[in-house]
N, CA, C and O atoms as a Tinker XYZ file with bonds, in Angstrom:
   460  protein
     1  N    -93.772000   29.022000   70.424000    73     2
     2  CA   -93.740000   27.859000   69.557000    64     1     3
     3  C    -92.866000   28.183000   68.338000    63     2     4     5
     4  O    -92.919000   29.312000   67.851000    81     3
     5  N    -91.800000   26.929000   67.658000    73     3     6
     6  CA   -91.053000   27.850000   66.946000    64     5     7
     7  C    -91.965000   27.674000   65.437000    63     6     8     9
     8  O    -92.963000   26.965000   65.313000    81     7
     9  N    -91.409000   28.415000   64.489000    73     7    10
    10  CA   -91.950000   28.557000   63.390000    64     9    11
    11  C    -91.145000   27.402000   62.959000    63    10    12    13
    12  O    -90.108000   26.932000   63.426000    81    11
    13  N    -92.162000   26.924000   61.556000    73    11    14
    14  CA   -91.551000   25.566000   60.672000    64    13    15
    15  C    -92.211000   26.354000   59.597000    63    14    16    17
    16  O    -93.332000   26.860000   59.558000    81    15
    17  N    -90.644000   26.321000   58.201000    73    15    18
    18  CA   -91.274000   26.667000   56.820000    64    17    19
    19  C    -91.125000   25.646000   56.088000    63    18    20    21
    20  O    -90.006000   25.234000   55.782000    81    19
    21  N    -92.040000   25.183000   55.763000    73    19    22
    22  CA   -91.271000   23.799000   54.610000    64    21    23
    23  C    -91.701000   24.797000   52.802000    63    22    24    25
    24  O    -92.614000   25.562000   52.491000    81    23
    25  N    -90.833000   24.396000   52.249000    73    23    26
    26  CA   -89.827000   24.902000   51.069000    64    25    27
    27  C    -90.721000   23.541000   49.945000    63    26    28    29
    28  O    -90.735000   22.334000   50.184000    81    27
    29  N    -91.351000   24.222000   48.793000    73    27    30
    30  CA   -91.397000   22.569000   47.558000    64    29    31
    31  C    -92.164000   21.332000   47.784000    63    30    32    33
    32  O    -91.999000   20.205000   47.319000    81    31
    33  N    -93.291000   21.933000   48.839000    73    31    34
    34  CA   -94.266000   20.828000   49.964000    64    33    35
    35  C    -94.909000   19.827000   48.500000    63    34    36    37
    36  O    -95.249000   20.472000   47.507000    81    35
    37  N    -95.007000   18.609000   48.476000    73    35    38
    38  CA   -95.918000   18.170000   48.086000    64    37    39
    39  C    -96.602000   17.040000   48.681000    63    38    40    41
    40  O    -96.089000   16.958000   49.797000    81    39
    41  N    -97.703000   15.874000   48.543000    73    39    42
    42  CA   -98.343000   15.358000   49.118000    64    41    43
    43  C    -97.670000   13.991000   50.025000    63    42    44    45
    44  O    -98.257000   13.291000   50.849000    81    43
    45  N    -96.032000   13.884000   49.485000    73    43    46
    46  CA   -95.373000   13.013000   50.498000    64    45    47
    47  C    -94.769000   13.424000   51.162000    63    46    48    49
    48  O    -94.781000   12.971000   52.307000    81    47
    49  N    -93.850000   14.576000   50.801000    73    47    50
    50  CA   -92.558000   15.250000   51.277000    64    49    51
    51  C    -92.222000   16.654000   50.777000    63    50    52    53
    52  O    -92.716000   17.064000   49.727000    81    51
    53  N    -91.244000   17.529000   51.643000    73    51    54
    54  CA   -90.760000   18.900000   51.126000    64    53    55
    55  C    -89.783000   18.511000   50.731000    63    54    56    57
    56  O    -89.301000   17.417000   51.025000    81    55
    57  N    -89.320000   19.295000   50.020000    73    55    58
    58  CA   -87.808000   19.499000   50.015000    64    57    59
    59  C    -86.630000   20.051000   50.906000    63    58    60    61
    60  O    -85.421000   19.823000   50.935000    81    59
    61  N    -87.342000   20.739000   51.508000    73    59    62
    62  CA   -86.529000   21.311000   52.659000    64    61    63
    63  C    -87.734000   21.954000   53.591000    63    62    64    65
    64  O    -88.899000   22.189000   53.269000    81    63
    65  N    -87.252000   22.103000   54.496000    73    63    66
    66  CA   -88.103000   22.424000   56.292000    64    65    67
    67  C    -86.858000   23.188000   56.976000    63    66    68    69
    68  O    -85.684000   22.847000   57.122000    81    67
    69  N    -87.617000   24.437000   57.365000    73    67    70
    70  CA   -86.737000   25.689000   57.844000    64    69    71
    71  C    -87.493000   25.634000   58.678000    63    70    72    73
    72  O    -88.689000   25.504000   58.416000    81    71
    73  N    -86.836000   25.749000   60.500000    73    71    74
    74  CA   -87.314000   25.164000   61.964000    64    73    75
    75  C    -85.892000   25.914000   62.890000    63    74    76    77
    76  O    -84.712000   25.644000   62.665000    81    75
    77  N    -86.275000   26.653000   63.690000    73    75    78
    78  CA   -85.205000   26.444000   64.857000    64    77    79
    79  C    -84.041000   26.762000   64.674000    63    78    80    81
    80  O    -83.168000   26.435000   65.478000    81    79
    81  N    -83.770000   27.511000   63.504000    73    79    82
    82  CA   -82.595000   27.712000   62.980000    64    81    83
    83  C    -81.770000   27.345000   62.172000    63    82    84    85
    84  O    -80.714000   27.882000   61.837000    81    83
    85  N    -82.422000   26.049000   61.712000    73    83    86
    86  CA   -81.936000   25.294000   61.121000    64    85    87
    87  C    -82.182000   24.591000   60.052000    63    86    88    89
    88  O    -83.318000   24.170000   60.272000    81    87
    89  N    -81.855000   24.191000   59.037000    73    87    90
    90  CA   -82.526000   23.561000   57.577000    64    89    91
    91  C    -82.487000   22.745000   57.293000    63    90    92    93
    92  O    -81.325000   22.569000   56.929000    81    91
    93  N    -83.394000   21.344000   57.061000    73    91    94
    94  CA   -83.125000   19.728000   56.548000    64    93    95
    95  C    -83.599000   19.915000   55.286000    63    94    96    97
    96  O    -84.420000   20.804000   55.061000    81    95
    97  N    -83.038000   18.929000   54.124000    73    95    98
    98  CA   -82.829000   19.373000   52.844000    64    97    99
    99  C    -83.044000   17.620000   52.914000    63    98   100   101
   100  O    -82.421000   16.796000   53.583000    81    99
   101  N    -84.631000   17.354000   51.563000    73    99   102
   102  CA   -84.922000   15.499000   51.140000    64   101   103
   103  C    -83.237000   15.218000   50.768000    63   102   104   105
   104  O    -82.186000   15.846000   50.906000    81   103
   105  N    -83.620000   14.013000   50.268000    73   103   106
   106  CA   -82.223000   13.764000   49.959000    64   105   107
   107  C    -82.442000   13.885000   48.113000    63   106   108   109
   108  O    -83.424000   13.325000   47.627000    81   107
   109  N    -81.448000   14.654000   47.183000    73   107   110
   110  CA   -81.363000   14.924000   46.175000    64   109   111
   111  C    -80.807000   13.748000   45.623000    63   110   112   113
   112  O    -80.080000   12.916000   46.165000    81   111
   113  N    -81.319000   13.800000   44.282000    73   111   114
   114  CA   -81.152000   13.055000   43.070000    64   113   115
   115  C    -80.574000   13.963000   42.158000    63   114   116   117
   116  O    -80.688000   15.187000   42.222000    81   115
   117  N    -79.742000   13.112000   41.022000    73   115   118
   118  CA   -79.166000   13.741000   39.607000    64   117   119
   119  C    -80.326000   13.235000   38.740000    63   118   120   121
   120  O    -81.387000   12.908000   39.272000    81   119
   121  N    -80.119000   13.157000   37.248000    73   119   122
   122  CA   -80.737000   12.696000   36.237000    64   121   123
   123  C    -80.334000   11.379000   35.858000    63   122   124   125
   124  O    -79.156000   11.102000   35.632000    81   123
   125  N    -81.257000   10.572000   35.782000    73   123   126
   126  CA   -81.091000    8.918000   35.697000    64   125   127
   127  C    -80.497000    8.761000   34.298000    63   126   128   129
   128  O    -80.858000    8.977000   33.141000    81   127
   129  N    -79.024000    8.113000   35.164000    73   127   130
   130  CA   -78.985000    7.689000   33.593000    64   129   131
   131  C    -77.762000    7.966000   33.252000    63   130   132   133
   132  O    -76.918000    7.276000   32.680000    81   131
   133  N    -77.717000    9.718000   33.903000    73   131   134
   134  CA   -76.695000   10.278000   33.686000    64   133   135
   135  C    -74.956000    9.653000   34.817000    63   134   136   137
   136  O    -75.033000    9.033000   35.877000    81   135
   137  N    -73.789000   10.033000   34.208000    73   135   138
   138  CA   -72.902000    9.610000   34.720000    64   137   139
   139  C    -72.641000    9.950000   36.658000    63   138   140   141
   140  O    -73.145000   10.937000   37.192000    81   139
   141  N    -72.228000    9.454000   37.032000    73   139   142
   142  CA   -71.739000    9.604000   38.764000    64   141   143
   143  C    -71.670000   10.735000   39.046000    63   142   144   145
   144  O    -72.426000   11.135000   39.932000    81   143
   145  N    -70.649000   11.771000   38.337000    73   143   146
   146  CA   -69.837000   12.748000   38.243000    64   145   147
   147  C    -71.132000   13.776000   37.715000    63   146   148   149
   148  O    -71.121000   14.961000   38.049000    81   147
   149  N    -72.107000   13.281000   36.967000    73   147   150
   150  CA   -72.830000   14.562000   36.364000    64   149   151
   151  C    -74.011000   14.786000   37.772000    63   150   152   153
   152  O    -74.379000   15.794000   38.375000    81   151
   153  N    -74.433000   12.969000   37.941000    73   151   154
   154  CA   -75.211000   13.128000   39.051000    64   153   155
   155  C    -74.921000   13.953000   40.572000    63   154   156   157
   156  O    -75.668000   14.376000   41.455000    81   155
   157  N    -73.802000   13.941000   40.419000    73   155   158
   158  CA   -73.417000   14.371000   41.770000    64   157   159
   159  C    -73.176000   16.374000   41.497000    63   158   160   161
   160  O    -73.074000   17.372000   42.210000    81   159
   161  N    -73.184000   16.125000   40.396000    73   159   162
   162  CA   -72.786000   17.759000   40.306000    64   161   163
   163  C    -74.775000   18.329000   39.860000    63   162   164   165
   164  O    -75.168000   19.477000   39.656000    81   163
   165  N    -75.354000   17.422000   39.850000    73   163   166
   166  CA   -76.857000   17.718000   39.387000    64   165   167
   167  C    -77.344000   17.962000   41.072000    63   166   168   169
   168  O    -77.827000   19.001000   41.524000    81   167
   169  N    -77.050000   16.634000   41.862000    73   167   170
   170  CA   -77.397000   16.745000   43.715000    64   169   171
   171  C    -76.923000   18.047000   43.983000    63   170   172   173
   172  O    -77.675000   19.020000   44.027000    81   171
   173  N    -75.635000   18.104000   44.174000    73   171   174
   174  CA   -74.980000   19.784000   44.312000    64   173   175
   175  C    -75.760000   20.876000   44.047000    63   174   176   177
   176  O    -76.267000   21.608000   44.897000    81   175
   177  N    -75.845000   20.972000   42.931000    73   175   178
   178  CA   -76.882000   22.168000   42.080000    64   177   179
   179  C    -77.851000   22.424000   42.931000    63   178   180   181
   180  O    -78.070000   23.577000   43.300000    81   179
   181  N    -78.576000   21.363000   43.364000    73   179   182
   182  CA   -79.933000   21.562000   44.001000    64   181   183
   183  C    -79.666000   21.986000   45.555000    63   182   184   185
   184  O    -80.312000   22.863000   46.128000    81   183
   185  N    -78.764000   21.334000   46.062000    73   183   186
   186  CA   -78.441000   21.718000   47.176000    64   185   187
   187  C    -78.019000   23.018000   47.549000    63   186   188   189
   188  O    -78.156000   23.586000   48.633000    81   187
   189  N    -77.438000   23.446000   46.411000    73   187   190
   190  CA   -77.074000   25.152000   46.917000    64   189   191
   191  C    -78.442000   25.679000   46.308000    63   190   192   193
   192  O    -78.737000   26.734000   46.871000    81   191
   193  N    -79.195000   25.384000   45.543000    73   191   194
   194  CA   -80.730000   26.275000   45.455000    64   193   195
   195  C    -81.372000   26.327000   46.323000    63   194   196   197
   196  O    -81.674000   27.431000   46.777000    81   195
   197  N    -81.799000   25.254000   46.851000    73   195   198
   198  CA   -82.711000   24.738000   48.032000    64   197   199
   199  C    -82.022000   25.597000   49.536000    63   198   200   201
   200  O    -82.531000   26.303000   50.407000    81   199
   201  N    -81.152000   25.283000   49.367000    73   199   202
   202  CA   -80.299000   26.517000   50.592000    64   201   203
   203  C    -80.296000   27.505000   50.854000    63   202   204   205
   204  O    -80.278000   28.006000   51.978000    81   203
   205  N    -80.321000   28.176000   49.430000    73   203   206
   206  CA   -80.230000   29.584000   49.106000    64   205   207
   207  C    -82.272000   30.289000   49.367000    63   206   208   209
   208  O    -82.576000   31.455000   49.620000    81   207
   209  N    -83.102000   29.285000   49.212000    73   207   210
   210  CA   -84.421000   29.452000   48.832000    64   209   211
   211  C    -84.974000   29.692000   50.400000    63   210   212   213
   212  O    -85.805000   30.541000   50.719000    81   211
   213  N    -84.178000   28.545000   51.486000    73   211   214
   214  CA   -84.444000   28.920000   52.616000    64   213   215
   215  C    -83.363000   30.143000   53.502000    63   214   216   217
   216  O    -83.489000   30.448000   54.688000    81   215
   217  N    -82.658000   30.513000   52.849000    73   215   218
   218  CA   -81.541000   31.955000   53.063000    64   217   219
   219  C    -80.456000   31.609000   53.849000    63   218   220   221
   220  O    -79.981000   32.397000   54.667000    81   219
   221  N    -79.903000   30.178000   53.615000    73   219   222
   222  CA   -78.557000   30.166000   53.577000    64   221   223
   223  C    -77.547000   29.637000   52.623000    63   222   224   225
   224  O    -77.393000   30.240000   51.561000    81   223
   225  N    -76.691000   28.350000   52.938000    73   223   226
   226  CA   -75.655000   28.340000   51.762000    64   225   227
   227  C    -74.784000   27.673000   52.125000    63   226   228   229
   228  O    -74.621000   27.681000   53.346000    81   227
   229  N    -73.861000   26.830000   51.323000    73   227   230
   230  CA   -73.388000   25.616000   51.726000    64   229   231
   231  C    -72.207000   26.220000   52.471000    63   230   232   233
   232  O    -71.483000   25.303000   52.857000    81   231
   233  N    -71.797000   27.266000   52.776000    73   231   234
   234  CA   -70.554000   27.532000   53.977000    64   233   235
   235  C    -71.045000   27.249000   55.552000    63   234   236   237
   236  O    -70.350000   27.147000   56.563000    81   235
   237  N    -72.397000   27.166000   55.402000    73   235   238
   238  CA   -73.521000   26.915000   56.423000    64   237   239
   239  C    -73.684000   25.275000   56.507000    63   238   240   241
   240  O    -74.348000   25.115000   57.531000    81   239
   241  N    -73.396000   23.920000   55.916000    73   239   242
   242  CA   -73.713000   22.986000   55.920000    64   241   243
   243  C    -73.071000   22.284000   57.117000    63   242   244   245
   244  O    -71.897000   22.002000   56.876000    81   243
   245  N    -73.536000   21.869000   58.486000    73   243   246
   246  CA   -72.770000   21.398000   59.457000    64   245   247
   247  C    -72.981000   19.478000   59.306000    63   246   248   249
   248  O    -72.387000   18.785000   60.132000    81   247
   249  N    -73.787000   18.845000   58.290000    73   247   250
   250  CA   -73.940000   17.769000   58.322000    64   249   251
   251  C    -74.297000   17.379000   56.964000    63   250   252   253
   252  O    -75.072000   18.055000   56.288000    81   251
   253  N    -73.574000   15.958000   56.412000    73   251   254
   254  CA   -73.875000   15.453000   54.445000    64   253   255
   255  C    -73.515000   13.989000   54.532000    63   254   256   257
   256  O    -72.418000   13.489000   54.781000    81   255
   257  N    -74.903000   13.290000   54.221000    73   255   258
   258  CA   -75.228000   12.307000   54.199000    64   257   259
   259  C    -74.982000   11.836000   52.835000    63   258   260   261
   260  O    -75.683000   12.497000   52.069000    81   259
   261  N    -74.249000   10.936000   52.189000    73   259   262
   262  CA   -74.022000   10.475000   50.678000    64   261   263
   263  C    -74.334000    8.794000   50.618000    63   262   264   265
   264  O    -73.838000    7.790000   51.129000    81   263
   265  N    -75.147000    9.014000   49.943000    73   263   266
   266  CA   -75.827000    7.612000   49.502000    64   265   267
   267  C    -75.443000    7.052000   47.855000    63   266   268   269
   268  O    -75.876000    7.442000   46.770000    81   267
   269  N    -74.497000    6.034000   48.184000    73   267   270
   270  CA   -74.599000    5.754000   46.771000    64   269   271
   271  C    -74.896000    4.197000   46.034000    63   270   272   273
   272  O    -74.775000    3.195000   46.740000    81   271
   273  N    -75.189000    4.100000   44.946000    73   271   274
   274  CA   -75.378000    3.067000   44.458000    64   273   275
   275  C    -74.435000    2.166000   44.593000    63   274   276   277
   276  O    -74.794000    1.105000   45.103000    81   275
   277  N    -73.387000    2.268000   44.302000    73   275   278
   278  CA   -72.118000    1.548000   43.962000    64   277   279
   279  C    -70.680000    2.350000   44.887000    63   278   280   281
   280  O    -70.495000    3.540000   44.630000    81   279
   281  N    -69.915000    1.803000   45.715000    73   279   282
   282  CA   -68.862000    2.212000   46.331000    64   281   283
   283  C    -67.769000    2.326000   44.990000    63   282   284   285
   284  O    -67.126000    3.267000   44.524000    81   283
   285  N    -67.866000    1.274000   44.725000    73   283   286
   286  CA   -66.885000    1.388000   43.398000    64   285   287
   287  C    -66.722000    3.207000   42.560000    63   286   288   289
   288  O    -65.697000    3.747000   42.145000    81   287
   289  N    -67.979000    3.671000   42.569000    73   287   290
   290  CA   -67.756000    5.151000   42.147000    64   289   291
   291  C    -67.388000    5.983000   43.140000    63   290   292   293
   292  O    -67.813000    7.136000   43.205000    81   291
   293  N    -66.615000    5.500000   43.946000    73   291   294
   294  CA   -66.358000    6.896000   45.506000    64   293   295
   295  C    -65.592000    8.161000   45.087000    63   294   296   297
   296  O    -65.613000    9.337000   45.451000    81   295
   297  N    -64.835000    7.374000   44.082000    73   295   298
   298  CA   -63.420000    9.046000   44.064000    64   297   299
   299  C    -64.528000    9.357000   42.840000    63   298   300   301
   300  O    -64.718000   10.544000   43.106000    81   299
   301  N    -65.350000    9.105000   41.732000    73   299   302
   302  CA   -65.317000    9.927000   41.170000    64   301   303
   303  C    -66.504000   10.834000   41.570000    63   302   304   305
   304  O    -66.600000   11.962000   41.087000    81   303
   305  N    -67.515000   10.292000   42.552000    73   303   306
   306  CA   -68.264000   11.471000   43.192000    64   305   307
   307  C    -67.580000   12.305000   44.113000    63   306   308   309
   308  O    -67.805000   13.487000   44.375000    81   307
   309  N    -66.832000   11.643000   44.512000    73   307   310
   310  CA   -65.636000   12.843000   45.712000    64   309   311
   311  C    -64.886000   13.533000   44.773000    63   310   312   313
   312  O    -64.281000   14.202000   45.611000    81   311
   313  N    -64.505000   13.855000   43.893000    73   311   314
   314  CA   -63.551000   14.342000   42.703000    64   313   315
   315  C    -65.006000   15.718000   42.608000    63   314   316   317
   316  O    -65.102000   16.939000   42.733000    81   315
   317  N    -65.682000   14.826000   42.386000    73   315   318
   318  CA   -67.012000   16.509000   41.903000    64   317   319
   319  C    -67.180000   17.652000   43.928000    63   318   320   321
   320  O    -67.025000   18.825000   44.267000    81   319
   321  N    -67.499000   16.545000   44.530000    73   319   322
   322  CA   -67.771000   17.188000   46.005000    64   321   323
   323  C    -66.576000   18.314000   46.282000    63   322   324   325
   324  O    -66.634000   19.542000   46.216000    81   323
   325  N    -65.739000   17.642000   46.538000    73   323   326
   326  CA   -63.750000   17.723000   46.472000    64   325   327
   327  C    -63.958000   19.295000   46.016000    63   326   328   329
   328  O    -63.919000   20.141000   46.909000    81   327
   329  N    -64.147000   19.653000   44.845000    73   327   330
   330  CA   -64.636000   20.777000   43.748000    64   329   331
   331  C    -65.643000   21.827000   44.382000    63   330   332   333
   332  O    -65.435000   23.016000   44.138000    81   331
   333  N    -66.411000   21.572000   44.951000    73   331   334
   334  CA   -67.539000   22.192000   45.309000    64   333   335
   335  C    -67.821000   22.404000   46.391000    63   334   336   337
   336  O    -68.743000   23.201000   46.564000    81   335
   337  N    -67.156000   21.788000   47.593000    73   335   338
   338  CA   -67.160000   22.106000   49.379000    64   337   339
   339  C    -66.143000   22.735000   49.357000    63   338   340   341
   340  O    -65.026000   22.445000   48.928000    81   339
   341  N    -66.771000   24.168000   50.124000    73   339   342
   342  CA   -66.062000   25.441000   50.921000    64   341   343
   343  C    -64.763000   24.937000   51.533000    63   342   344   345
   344  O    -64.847000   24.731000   52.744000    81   343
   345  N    -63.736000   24.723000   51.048000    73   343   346
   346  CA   -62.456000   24.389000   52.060000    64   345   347
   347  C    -62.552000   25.391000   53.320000    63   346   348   349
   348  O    -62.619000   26.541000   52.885000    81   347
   349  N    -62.579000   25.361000   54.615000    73   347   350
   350  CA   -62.637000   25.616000   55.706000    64   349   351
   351  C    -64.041000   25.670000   56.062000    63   350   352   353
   352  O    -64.426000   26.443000   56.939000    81   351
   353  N    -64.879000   24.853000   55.403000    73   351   354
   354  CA   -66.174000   25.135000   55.719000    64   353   355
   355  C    -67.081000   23.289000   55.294000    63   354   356   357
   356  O    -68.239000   23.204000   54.885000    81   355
   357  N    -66.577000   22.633000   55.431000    73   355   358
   358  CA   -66.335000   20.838000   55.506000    64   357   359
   359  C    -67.379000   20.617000   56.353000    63   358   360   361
   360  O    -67.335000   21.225000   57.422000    81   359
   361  N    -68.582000   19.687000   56.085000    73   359   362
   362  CA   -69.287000   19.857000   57.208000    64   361   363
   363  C    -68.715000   17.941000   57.546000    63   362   364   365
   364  O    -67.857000   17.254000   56.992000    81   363
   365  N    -69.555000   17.685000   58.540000    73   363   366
   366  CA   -69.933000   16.447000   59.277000    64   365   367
   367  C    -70.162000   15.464000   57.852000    63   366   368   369
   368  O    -71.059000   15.817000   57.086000    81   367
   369  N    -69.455000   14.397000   57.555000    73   367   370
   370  CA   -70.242000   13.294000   56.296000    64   369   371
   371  C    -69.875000   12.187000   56.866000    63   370   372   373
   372  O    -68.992000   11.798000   57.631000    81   371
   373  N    -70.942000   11.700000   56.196000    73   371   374
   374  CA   -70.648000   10.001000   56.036000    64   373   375
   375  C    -71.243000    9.848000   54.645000    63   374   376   377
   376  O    -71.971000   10.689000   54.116000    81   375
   377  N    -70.748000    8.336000   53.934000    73   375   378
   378  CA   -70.876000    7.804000   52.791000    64   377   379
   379  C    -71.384000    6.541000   53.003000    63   378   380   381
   380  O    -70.723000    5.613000   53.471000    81   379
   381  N    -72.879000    6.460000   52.576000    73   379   382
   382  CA   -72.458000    4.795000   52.237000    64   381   383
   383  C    -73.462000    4.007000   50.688000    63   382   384   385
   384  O    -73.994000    4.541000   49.715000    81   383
   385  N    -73.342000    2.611000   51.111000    73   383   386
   386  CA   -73.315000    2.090000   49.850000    64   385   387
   387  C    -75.009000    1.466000   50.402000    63   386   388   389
   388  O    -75.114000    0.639000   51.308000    81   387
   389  N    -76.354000    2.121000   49.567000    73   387   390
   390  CA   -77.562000    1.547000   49.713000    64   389   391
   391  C    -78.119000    1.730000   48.065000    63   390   392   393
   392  O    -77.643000    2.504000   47.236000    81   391
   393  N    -79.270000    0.775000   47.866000    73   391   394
   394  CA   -79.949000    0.597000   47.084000    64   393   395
   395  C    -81.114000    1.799000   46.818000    63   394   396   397
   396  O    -82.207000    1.630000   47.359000    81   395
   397  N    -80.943000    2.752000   46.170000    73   395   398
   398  CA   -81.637000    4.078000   45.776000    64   397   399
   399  C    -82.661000    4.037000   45.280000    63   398   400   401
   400  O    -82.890000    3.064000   44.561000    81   399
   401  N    -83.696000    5.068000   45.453000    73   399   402
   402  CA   -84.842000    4.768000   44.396000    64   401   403
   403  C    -85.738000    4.544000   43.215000    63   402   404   405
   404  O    -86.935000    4.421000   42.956000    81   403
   405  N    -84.159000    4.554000   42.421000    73   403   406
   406  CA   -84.440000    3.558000   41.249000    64   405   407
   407  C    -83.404000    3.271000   40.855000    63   406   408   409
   408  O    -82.591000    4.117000   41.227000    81   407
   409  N    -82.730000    2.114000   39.982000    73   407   410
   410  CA   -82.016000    1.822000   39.460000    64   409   411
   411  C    -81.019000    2.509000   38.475000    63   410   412   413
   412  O    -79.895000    2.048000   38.273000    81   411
   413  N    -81.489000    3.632000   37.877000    73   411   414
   414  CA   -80.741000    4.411000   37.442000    64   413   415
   415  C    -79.764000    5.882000   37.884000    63   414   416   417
   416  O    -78.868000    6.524000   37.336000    81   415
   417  N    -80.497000    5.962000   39.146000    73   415   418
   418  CA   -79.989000    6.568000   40.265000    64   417   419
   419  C    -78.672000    6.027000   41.008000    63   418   420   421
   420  O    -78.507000    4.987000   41.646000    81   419
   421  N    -77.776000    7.095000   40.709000    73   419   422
   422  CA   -76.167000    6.460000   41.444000    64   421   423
   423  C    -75.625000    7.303000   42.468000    63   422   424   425
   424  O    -74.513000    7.053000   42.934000    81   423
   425  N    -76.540000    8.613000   42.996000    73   423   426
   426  CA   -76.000000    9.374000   44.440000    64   425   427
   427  C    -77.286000    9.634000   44.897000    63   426   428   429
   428  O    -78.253000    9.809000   44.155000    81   427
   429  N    -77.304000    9.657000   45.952000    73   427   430
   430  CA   -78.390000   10.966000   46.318000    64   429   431
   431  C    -77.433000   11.599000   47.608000    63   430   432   433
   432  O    -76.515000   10.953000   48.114000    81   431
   433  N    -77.779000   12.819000   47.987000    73   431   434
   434  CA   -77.251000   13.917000   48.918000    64   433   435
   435  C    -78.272000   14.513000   49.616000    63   434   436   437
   436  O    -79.122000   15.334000   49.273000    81   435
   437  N    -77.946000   13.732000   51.080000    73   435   438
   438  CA   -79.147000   15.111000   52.132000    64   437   439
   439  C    -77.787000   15.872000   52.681000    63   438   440   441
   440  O    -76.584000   15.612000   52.682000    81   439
   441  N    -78.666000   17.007000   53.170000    73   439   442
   442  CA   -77.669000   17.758000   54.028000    64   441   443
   443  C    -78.728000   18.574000   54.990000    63   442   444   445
   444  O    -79.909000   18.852000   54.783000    81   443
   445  N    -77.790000   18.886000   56.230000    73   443   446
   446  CA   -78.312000   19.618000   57.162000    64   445   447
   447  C    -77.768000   20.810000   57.024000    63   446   448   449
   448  O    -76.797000   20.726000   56.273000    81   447
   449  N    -77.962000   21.957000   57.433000    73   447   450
   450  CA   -77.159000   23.531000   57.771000    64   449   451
   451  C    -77.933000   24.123000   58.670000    63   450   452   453
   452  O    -78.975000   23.709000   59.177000    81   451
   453  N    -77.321000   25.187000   58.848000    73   451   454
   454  CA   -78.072000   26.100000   59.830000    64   453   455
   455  C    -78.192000   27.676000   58.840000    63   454   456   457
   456  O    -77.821000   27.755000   57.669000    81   455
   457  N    -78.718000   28.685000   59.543000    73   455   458
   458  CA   -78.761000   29.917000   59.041000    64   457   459
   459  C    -78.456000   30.474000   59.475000    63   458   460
   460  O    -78.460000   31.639000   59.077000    81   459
């Protein structure tokens, strides 16, 4: 039977679940409020912790889901990503444009990897 570690458990959700080789990561938030560009570099942040906590790392990310408030902000959250993904190490994305869980919220970021 394989082992499952979930990572930051609380009474709705983990933050991440280490299974099979592989790592699913909730989908991250920035600080409300704060700009596109800060939020997205706040999602980031967490994403390489949360990675690192289950023992890998975003050269490891084979899949990145980007949720955003507004399409209108695309280049300037891709301008921060752009910055911060491993060139030769690009996983699987898609982007799109949904209503987040709160209004002051303008990215959130899941990602998959392996170890």
């Amino acid at each position: 039977m394989t082992e499952i570690t979930r990572y930051e458990t609380g009474a709705r959700m983990s933050q991440a679940v280490k299974a099979n080789g592989m790592v699913w990561l909730a989908g991250q938030v920035g600080n409300p409020g704060d700009s596109v560009a800060d939020q997205t570099r706040t999602c980031l942040a967490e994403v390489d912790r949360l990675l690192a906590l289950a023992g890998t790392d975003k050269t490891r990310i084979v899949s990145a889901q980007i949720w955003m408030a507004d399409m209108a902000d695309f280049a300037e959250m891709n301008a921060v990503w752009d910055s911060w993904v491993p060139q030769g190490h690009c996983p699987a994305r898609a982007t799109g444009e949904a209503k987040l869980a709160a209004p002051d919220y303008r990215v959130e970021v899941i990602v998959t990897a392996v170890l």
